[in-house]
Each structure stands twice: as structure tokens, then as C-alpha cells.
C-alpha positions as CSV (number, residue, x, y, z in Angstrom):
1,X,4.9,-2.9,5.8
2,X,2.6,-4.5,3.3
3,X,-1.2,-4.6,3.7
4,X,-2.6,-7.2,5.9
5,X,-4.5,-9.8,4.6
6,X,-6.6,-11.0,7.5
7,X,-8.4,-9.2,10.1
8,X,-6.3,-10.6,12.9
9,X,-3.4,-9.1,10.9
10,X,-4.8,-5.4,10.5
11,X,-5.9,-5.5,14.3
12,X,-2.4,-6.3,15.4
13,X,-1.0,-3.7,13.1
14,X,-3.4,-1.1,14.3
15,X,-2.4,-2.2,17.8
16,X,1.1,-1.4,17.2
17,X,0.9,1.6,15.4
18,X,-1.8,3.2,17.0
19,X,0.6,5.9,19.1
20,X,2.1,6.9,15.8
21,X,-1.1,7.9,14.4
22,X,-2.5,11.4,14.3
23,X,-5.3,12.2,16.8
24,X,-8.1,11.9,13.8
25,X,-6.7,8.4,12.8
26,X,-6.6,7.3,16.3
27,X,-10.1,8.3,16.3
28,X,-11.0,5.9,13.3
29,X,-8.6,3.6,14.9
30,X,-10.8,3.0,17.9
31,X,-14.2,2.7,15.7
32,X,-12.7,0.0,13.4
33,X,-11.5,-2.0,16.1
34,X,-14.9,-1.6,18.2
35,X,-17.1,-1.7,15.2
36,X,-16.9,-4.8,13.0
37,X,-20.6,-5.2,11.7
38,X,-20.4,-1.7,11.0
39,X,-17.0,-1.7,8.7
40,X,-18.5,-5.2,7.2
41,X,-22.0,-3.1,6.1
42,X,-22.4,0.1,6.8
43,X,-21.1,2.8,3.6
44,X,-18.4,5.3,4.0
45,X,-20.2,8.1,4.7
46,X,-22.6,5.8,7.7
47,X,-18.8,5.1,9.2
48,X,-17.9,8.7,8.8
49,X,-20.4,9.9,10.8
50,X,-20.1,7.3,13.4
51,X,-16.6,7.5,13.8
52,X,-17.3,11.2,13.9
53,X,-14.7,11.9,11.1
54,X,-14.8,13.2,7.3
55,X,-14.8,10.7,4.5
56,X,-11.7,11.8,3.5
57,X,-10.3,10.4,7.2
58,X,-10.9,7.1,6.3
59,X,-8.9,7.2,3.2
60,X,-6.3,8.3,4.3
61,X,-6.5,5.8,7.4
62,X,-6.8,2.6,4.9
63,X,-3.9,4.6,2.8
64,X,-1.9,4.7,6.5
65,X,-2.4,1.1,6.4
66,X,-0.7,0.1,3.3
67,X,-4.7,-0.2,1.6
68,X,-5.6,1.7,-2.1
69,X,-9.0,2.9,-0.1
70,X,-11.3,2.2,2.6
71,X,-13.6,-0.2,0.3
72,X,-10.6,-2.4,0.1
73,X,-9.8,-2.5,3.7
74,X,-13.5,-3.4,4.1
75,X,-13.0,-6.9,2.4
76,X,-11.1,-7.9,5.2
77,X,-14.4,-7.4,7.7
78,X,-16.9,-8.9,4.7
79,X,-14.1,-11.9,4.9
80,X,-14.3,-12.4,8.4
81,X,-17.7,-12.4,8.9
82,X,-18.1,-14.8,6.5
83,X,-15.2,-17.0,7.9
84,X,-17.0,-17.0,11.5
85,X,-20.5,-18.2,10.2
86,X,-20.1,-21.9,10.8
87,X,-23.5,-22.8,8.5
88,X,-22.1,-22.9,4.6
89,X,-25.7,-22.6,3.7
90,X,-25.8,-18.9,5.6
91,X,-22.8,-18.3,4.4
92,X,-23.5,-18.4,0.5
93,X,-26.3,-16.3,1.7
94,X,-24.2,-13.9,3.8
95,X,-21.7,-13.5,0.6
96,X,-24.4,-12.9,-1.4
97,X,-25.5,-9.9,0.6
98,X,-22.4,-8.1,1.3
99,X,-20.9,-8.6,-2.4
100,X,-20.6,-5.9,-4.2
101,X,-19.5,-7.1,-7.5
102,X,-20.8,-9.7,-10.3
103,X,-22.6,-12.4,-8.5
104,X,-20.2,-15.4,-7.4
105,X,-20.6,-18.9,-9.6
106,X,-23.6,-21.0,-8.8
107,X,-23.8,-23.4,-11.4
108,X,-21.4,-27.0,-10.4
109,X,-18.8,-26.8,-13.7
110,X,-18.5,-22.9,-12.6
111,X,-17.9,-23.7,-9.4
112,X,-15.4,-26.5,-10.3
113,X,-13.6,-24.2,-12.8
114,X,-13.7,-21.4,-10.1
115,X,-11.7,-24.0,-7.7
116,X,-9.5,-25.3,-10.1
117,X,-8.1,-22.0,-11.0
118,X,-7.8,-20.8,-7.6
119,X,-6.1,-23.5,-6.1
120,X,-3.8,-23.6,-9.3
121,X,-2.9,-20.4,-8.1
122,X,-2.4,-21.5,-4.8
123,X,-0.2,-24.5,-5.5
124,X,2.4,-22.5,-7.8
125,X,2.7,-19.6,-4.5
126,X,3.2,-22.3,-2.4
127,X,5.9,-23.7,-4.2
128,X,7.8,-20.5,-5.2
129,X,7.3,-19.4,-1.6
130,X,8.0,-21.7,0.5
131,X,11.7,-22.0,2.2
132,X,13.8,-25.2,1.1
133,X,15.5,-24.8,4.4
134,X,12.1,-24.9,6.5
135,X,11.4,-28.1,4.5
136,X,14.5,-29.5,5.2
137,X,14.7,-28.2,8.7
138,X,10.8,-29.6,9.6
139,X,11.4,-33.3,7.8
140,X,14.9,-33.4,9.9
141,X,12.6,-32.2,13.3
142,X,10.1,-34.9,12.7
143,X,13.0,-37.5,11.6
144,X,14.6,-37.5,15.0
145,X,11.7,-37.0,17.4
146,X,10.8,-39.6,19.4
147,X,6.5,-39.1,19.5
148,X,5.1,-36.9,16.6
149,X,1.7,-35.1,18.2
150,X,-0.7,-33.7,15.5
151,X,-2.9,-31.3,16.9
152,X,-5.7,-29.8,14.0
153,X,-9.1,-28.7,15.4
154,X,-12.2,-27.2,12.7
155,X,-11.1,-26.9,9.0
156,X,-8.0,-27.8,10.3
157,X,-8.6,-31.2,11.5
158,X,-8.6,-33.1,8.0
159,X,-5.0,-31.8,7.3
160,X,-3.7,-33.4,11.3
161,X,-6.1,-36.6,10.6
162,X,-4.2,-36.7,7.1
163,X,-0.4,-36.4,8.4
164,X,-1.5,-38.7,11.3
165,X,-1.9,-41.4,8.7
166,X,0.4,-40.8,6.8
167,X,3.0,-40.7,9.7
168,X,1.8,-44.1,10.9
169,X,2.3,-45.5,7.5
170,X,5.6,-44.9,7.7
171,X,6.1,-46.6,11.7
172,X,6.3,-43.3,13.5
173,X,4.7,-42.9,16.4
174,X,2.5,-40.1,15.4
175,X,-0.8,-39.3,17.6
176,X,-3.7,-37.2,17.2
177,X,-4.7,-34.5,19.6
178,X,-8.4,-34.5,19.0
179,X,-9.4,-33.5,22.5
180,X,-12.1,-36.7,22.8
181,X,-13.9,-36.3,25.9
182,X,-12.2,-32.8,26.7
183,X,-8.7,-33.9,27.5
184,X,-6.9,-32.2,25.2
185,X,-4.2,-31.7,27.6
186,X,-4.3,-35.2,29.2
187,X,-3.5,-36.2,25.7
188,X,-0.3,-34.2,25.8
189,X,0.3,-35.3,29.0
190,X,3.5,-36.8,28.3
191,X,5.2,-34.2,26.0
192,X,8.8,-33.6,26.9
193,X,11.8,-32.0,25.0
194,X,12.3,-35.1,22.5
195,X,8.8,-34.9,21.2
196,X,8.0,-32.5,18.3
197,X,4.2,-31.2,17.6
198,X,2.9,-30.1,14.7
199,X,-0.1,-27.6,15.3
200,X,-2.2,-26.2,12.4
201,X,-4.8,-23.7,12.6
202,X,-5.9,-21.0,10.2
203,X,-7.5,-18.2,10.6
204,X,-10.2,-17.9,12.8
205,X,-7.6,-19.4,15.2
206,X,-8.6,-22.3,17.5
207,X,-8.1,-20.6,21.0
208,X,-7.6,-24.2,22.1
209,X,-4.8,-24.8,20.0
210,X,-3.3,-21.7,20.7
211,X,-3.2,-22.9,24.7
212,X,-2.0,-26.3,23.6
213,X,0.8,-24.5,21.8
214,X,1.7,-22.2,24.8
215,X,1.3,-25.6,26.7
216,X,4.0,-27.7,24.9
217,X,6.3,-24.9,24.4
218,X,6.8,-24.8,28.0
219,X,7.1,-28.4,27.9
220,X,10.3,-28.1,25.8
221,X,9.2,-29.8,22.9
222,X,9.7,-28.4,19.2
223,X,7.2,-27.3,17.2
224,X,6.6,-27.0,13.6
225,X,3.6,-24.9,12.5
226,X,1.1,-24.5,9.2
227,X,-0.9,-21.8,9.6
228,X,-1.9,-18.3,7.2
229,X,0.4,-15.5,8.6
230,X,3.6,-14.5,10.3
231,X,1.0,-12.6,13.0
232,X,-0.7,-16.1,13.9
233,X,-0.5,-16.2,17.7
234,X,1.0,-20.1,16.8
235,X,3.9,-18.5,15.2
236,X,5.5,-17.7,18.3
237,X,5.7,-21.1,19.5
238,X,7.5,-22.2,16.5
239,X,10.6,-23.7,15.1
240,X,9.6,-23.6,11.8
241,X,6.2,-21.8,10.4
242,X,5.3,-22.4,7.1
243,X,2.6,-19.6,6.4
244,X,-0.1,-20.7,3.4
245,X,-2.3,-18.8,1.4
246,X,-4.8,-21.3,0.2
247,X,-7.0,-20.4,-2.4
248,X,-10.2,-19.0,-1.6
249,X,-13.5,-19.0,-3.7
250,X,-16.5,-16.8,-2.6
251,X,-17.1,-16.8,1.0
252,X,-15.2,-20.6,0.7
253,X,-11.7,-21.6,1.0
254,X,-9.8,-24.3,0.1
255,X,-7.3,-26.7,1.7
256,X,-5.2,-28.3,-1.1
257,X,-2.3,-26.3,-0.7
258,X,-2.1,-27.5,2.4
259,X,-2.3,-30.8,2.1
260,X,0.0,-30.4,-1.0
261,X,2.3,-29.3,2.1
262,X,1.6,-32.3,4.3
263,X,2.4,-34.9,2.0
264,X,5.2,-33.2,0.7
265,X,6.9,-33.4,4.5
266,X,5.3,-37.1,4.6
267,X,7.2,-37.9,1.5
268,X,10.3,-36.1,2.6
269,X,10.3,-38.0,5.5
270,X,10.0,-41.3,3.6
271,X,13.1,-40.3,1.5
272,X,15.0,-39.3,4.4
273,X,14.1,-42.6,6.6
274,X,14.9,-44.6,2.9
275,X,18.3,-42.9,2.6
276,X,19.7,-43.1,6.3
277,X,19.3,-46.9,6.7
């Protein structure tokens, strides 16, 4: 086991382990689950006492959980705090209050270099990471379906509007789930077992494209999914997940190496559709 890297991830490993733990880690176990504001801000010793447990219990709980200390564990509350306040303009200010560290880049060209080197880092892990048979599986999926449905809600939506266009471009019949009106499921109405979707969410996971999911995999159509982790509630409904870390700057993250994906399953596709005729 490696150490998460979202919240969603730690809570599902905590979850799962929790009747292996000793009866003092179950104890911390409880007050991290039930107590986010309070791993997010408070200090050690402030959680110590209110999880009723020595210092030294929440080192060893972090250490448990594949973590070097507590304070690391921590980022992953700062991180989704951050992630779940919608207003960018509270969230430089939220940032700015729980870091730590040197303060983040505010000029523009710091900012810009800041991005450039994340997402340069992003683009190389994406490419050394990511399965040549889950390419090859996913542009063969979306080759033979017979509707392509493209369902990206929040940050997400750009990447769904994106492939969407791209797909059209290239005479699919490719349709956006964008839930206009409310009828997200209306629009999927039709769905059936020669049909593949393409959901994409990231974490914090659109609940409803988590349903949708749940929906179409009942329907019997496949599913190819982008999202950040192997414990995403889409991966389940998947026949292929491609999990990316995109780069992440401050309290901000990026998209490029997903869209880096996207068109590189758009320009499969072309290839493919170029080479079969």
C-alpha cells in the first residue's frame, strides 16, 4: 500500500483497515474521519487532545498509513478544503492561511513559470504512465460504438465539451451530457449495450456523474473513464480507467494533461478510422 494522495483515498483506506488497527488508532481513526476543519487547522498537540490520544498516536497513525508524519497527512485536508471552495478569489486567500511554507507566487511570469514547470511534470508522468493497451483498448471502444455520450460536469466539463468537438469533427455521433434543464438522465435515455460513455470527473467527484455512471452501467453500455485514482467511485463502472495526476499549483490545479489525453484518443481515433477504410 502506498500513501493516498486524495482525501477520498485516505478515507477509503481508513475504512478498510479500520478493524486491523489497534484500539488507540481506531480512536484517531474515528476523529480524522469526523473532524476535517480540525486536521486542516488545528496543531498536533490541539488534535491530540481532542482525539484524546498522545502526540506520539498520531505519528504512528499517519506512519500506519504509509505517511512520513502527521503534518504530511495533513496536506491532504489543507488540499481538500481548498478544492471544495468554489470562489478562486477565497481560495488564494484560504491557501494563503493554512500554508505553512514560503508564500506561493503572486507575480504573473511567477505564476506562468510555476505552471509551466508543473504541468511539464505532469505531461512526462502521463506519458510514462499511462498503458499502451488502455489506449489501444479505449480508441478500439469508441471506434466501434455506435453513439459516443460525453458526460463532464465542473472542472471537468471543458475536457467533455473538448472531445465532444473533436468527436464530431471526425463524423461520430458524439453527444454531450450537460444535464440542460435537469435531464441528465432523459439525455441518456437511449443508452443501450452498443453505446460507449466516456465519464470524467476528478476529485471532488460529481455525485451526478457518479449516478449517471451507475445508470449506464446497468444499461449495458461500455465505459471508458478519466479521472485521478484507482479509488474513484467511477472506476468501478469502467472498461478502461485512465487515472491522471495533473499538475497542481497552490490551491490551483491544472487540466493539460488531460486534455493532452483527450486529443491523443481523438487523434488515435482519426488514425484508426484513416487506416481501416
Amino acid at each position: 500500500m502506498s500513501a493516498a494522495t486524495t482525501l477520498s483515498e485516505l478515507e477509503e483506506q481508513i475504512r478498510n483497515r479500520y478493524n486491523e488497527l489497534s484500539k488507540r488508532l481506531q480512536q484517531v481513526a474515528a476523529y480524522v474521519l469526523e473532524s476535517h476543519n480540525s486536521i486542516a487547522f488545528d496543531t498536533v498537540a490541539v488534535i491530540a487532545e481532542q482525539a484524546q490520544v498522545p502526540p506520539s498516536t498520531l505519528i504512528r497513525f499517519a506512519n500506519a498509513f504509509d505517511f512520513k508524519g502527521f503534518n504530511e497527512m495533513k496536506q491532504l485536508f489543507r488540499q481538500n478544503l481548498v478544492e471544495e471552495t468554489t470562489s478562486y478569489t477565497d481560495r488564494a486567500r484560504l491557501f494563503k492561511e493554512l500554508d505553512d511554507a514560503s508564500p506561493p507566487p503572486e507575480n504573473p511570469i511567477d505564476i506562468l513559470q510555476e505552471f509551466a514547470r508543473a504541468n511539464s511534470q505532469a505531461m512526462e508522468q502521463l506519458a510514462t504512465q499511462t498503458s499502451a493497451d488502455k489506449l489501444n483498448q479505449a480508441v478500439e471502444l469508441i471506434a466501434n460504438a455506435d453513439n459516443i455520450y460525453l458526460i463532464g460536469l465542473r472542472r471537468s466539463f471543458s475536457i467533455a465539451s473538448y472531445l465532444t468537438y473533436a468527436l464530431r469533427h471526425l463524423e461520430r455521433r458524439a453527444f454531450l451530457i450537460d444535464g440542460l434543464g435537469g435531464m441528465f438522465q432523459e439525455q441518456l435515455s437511449m443508452v443501450g449495450p452498443k453505446d460507449i460513455v466516456i465519464s470524467i470527473s476528478f476529485s471532488p467527484y460529481a455525485e451526478e456523474t457518479v449516478k449517471l455512471s451507475e445508470i449506464v452501467s446497468k444499461a449495458g453500455a461500455k465505459q471508458v473513464v478519466i479521472t485521478d485514482s484507482q479509488l474513484s467511485p467511477l472506476a468501478a463502472f469502467s472498461d478502461v480507467c485512465f487515472v491522471v495526476k495533473e499538475a497542481k499549483v497552490d490551491a490551483f490545479r491544472s487540466q493539460s494533461a488531460s486534455f493532452c489525453l483527450a486529443q491523443t484518443l481523438a487523434v488515435s481515433l482519426a488514425f484508426k478510422t484513416e487506416n481501416d477504410q
